[in-house]
C-alpha positions in Angstrom: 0.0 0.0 0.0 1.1 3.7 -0.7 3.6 3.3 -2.9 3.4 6.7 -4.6 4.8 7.4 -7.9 6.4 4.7 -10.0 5.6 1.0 -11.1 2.8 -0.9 -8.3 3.7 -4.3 -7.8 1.4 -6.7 -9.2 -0.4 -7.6 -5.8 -0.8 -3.9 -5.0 -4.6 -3.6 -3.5 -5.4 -1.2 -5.5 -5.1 -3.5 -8.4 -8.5 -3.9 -7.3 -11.1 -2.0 -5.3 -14.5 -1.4 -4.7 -15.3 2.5 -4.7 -17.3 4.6 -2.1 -20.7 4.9 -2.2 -23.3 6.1 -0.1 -25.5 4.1 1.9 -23.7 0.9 0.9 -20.1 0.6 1.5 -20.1 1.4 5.4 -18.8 -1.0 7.8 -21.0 -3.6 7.5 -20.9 -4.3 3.5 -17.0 -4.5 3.9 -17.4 -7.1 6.1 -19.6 -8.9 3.9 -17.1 -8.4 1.1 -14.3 -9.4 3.2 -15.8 -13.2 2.7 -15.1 -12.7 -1.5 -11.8 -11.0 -1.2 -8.8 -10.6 1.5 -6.4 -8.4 -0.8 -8.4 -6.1 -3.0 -9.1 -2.2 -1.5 -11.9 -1.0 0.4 -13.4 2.2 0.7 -15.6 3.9 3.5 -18.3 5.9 2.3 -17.6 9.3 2.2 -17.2 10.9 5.4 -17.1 15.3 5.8 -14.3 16.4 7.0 -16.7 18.9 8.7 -18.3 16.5 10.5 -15.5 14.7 11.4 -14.2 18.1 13.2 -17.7 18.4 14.6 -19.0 15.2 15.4 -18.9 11.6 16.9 -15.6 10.1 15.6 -16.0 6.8 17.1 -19.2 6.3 14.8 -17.6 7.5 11.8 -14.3 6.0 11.4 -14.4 2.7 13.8 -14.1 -0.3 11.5 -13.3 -3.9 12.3 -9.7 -4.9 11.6 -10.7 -7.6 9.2 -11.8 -4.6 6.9 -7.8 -3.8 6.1 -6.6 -2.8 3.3 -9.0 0.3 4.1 -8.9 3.7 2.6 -11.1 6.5 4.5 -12.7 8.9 1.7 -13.5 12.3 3.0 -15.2 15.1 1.3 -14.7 18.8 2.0 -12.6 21.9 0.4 -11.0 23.6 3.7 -7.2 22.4 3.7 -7.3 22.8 7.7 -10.1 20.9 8.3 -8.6 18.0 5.5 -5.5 18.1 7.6 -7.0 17.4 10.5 -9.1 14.2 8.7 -5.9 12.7 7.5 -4.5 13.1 10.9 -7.2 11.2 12.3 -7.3 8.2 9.5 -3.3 7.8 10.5 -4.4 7.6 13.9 -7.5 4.9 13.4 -5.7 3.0 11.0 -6.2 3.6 8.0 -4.4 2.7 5.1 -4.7 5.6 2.7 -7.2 8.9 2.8 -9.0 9.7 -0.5 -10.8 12.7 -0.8 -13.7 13.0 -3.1 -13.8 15.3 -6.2 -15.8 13.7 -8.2 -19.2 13.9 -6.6 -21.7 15.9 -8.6 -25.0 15.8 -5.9 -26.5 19.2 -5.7 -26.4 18.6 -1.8 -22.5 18.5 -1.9 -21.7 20.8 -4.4 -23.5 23.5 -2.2 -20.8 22.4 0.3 -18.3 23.1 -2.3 -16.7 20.1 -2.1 -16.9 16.8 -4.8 -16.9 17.1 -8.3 -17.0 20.8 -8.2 -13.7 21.3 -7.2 -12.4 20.1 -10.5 -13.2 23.6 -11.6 -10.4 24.7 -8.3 -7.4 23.0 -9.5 -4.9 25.4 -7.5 -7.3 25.3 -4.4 -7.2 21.5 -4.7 -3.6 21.4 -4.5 -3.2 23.1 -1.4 -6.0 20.6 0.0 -3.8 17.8 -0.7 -0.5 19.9 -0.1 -2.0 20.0 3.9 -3.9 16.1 4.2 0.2 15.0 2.7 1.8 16.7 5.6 0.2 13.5 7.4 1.8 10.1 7.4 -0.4 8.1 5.0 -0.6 8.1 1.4 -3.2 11.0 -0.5 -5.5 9.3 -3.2 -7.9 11.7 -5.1 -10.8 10.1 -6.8 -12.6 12.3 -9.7 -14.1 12.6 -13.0 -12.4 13.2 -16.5 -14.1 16.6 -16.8 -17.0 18.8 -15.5 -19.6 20.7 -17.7 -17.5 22.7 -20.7 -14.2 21.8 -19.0 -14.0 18.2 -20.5 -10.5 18.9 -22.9 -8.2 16.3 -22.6 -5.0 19.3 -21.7 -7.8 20.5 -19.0 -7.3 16.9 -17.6 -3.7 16.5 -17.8 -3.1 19.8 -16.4 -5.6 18.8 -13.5 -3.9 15.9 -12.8 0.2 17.5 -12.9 -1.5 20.4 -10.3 -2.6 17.4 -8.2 1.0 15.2 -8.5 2.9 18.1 -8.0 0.6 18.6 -4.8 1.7 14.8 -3.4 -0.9 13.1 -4.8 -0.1 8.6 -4.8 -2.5 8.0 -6.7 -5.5 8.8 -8.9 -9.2 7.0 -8.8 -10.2 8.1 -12.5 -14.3 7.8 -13.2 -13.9 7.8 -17.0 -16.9 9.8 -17.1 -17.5 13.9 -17.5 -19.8 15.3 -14.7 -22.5 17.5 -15.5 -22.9 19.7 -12.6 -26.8 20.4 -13.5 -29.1 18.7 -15.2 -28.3 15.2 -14.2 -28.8 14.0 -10.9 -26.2 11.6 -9.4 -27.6 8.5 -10.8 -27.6 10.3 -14.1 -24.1 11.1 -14.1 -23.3 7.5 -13.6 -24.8 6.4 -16.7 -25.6 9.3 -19.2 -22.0 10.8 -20.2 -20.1 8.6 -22.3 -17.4 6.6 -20.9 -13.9 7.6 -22.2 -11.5 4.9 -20.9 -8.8 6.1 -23.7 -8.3 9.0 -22.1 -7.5 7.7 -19.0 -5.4 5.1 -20.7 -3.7 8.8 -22.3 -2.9 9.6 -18.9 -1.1 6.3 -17.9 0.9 6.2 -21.5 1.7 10.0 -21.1 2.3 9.9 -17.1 3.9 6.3 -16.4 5.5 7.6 -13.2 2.1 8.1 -11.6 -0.8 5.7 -10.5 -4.3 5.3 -12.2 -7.4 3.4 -10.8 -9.6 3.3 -13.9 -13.7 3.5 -12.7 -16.6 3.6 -14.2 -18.8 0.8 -16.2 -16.9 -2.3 -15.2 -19.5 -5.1 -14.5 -17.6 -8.3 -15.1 -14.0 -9.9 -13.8 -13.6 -9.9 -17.6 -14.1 -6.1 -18.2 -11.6 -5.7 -15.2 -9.0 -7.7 -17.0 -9.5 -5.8 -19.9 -8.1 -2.3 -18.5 -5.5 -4.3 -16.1 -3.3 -4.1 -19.1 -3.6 -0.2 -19.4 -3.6 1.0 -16.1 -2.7 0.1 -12.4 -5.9 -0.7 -11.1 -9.4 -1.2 -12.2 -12.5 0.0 -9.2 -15.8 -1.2 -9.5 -18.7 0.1 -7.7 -22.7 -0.6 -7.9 -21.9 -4.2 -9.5 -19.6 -5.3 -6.5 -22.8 -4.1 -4.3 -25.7 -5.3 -6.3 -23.9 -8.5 -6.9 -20.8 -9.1 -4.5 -20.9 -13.0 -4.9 -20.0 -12.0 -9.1 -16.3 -11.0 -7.8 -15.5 -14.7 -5.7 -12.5 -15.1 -7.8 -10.9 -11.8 -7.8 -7.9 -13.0 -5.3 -7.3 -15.8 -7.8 -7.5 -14.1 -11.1 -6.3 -10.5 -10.1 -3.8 -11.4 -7.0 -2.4 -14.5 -8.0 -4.0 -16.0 -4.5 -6.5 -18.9 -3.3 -6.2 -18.4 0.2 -9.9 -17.9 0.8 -12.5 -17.3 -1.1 -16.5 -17.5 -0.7 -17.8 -18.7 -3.3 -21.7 -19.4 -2.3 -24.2 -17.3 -0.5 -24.4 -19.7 2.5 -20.6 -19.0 3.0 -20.5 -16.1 2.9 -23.2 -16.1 5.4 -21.1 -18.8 8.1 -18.2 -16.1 7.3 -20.0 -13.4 8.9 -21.8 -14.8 12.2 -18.7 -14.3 14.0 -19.1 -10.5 13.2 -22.6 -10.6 14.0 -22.1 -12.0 17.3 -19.4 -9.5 18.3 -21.7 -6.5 16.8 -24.9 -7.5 18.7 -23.3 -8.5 21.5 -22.1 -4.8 22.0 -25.5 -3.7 21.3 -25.5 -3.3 17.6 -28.9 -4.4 15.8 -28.9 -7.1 13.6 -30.7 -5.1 10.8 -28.0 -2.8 9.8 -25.9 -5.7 8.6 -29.0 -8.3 7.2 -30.2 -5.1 5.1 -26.5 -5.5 2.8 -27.4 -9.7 2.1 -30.1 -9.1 -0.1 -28.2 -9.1 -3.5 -26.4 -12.1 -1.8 -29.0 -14.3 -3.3 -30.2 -13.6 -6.9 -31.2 -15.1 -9.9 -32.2 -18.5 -8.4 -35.8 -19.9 -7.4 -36.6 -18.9 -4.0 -34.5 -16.0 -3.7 -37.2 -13.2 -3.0 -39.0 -15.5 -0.6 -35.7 -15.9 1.2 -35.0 -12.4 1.1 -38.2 -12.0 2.7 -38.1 -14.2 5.6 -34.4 -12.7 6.4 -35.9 -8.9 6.6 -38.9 -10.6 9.0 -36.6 -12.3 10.9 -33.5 -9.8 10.8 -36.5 -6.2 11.7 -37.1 -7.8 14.7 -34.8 -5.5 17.9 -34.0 -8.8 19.3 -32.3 -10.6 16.3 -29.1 -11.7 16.4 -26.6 -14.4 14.9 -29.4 -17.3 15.0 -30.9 -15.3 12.3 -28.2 -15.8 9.8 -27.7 -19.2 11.0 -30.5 -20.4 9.9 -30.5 -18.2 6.4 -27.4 -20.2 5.9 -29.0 -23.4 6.7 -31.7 -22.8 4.4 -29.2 -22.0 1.4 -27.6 -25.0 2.0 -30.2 -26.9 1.9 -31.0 -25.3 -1.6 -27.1 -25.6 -2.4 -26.5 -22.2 -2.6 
């Protein structure tokens, strides 16, 4: 992890990841892909660097060790404040901080943070220039362009302000943002992916590091960009369907050490989580509410997606729950 600039090794985590998105990749979901894959990169949700000065830090940075290799994304535009956040993931252990700027919500653009900030190339910089003063590695993840400002030179120059600045490493989404008109789900889909351009960037800068995102929804479209660039992130098709990526520490990482490879696994791999969480007064449902997409495509499934959101609602639940999902799977070999 956080090798900076020149050549990753070929079991580097970031080789691959699994990007930050709201209401899915918090604690709980990296658990749950922990059972599919030990070595690839995880990202928390993104967390304000406001709130992080503000608020309970406990309840937004406390993850279970298992979780590791874990990158902490942050969002926010004050260099102070960003300082203080990647002081704080050193001190949690964290493996990397990422901040956001590629965002394009309404809600955090009036922040002035996320995708907005592309337009703030010399700002950014001294964001980064204060979270690098800290001891872990600065990872910016952002878009190929934003409205007008979608030239190729716009996006080179962005990306030597940001290197210059002590950036490790860059999390490309091959898309442009359009800051109005689309919503976010909007900008995930409508403007055109443009994966040669971020292939441009690795020919043209070899010395730096480029996570390609955006549109890859098989292993197979994964190993496609491997050759190209230093790491490939997926995002809503390692949530909607985590079981598709069992192989990943085979095919990507060269290792077979462990890898859940049915739902009813990956269910027996997480009761020892559950037991700990309830058993410090954490509610089943949080967790249950991410094993939904565990399951798909087979007979059955929505009833047993069903009967675990019954069972799983309920204040009491706890790890007898998901034992008897598992059984239940089993007994349907799943």
């Amino acid at each position: 992890m956080g090798e900076g600039h020149g050549q990753p090794t070929a079991t580097a985590a970031y080789r691959f990841s699994v990007a930050p998105m709201m209401d899915c990749t918090d604690r709980h979901f990296r658990v749950l892909m922990r059972q599919i894959t030990r070595h690839s990169l995880l990202y928390t949700e993104m967390v304000v660097a406001q709130a992080l000065h503000h608020g309970r830090r406990d309840s937004l940075l406390d993850f279970d060790p298992c979780e590791k290799p874990l990158a902490l994304q942050v969002g926010g535009d004050d260099p102070r404040l960003l300082a203080e956040a990647a002081q704080l993931a050193a001190a949690w252990g964290y493996d990397e901080i990422n901040l956001n700027v590629g965002c394009p919500s309404e809600r955090v653009q009036k922040g002035r943070f996320g995708a907005c900030l592309m337009a703030e190339p010399a700002h950014l910089a001294r964001c980064v220039e204060a979270m690098a003063q800290g001891p872990l590695p600065v990872t910016v993840k952002h878009r190929i362009g934003i409205d007008d400002q979608d030239s190729y030179a716009e996006l080179l120059a962005f990306v030597d302000t940001l290197a210059s600045a002590g950036v490790a490493r860059f999390s490309v989404h091959a898309r442009k943002a359009w800051l109005s008109g689309l919503d976010p789900k909007q900008n995930r889909t409508i403007p055109p992916l443009r994966y040669d351009l971020v292939h441009r960037l690795k020919r043209e800068r070899p010395d730096f590091l480029f996570e390609l995102n955006g549109g890859l929804l098989e292993l197979a479209d994964c190993q496609a960009q491997l050759p190209h660039v230093d790491g490939v992130m997926v995002g809503r098709a390692a949530y909607d369907h985590p079981l598709r990526w069992a192989s990943v520490d085979r095919d990507l990482f060269g290792v077979a050490d462990h890898q859940a490879t049915s739902a009813s696994a990956v269910l027996r791999g997480l009761i020892p989580y559950v037991s700990r969480w309830c058993e410090g007064g954490g509610r089943l449902w949080p967790i249950a509410r991410h094993l939904v997409h565990v399951v798909e495509g087979v007979a059955g499934a929505r009833q047993w997606r069903r009967q675990l959101g019954e069972a799983a609602g309920v204040r009491t639940a706890g790890p007898e729950v998901l034992e008897q999902a598992a059984v239940t799977l089993e007994q349907a070999g799943l």
